[in-house]
C-alpha positions, -999 to +999 in steps of 0.1 A: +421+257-043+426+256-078+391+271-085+398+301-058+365+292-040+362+278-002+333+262+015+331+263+052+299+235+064+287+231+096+265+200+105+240+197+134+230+159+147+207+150+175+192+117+178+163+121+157+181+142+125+209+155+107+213+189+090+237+210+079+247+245+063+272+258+043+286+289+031+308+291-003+332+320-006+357+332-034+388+342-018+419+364-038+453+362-030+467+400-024+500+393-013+519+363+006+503+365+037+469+388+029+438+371+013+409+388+004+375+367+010+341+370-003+306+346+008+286+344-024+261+313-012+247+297+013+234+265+011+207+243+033+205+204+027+171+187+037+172+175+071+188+136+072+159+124+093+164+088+113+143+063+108+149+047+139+155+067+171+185+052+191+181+060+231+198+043+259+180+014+281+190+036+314+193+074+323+207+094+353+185+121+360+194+142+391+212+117+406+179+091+400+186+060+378+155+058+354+148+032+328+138+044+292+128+007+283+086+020+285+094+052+261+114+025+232+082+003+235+058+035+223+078+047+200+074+022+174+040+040+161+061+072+162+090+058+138+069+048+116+054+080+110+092+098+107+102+067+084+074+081+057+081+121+064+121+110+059+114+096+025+097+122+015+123+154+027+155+130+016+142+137-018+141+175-020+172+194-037+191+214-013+181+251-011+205+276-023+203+314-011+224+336-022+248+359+005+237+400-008+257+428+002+288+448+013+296+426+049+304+395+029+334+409+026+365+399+046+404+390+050+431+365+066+463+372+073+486+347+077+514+351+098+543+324+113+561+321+145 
């Protein structure tokens, strides 16, 4: 708060990755319970990619019990290959893009009960 800027992050996670965004704003207190705020950047980190891909021994599908046991045996070739790609996106910086025009622009009102 004390620099007046505000960073709302969102983060995305499946079994094989992890990314996320995030938006940083400056934000202007107009009176006690109005506060104008502005999105100057957005912000996209690499993808977090896992080098290992955790799935369970046993699904439910439609009611049908069906082991995943054959599908973790033939994915070893497969991990390997992600293993190399991860080391080699982890490294990248994250990718900065800045947030043009007049609809960055908003407010929050605060109010109490």
């Amino acid at each position: 708060m004390s620099s007046l800027t505000i960073e709302n992050s969102t983060t995305l996670s499946s079994p094989v990755a992890t990314s996320s965004f995030s938006a940083t704003a400056v934000f202007e207190v107009q009176s006690p319970s109005r506060i104008q705020v502005e999105f100057k950047e957005g912000t996209f980190k690499p993808p977090e990619i896992k080098s290992k891909i955790d799935l369970p021994e046993n699904m439910d599908f439609f009611g049908q019990n069906i082991s995943l046991s054959p599908l973790q045996q033939s994915l070893g070739p497969l991990e390997n290959a992600v293993a190399g790609i991860a080391r080699t996106i982890s490294g990248q910086p994250p990718l900065k893009v800045p947030i043009p025009g007049e609809r960055t622009k908003s407010w929050l009102i605060t109010t109490y009960l």
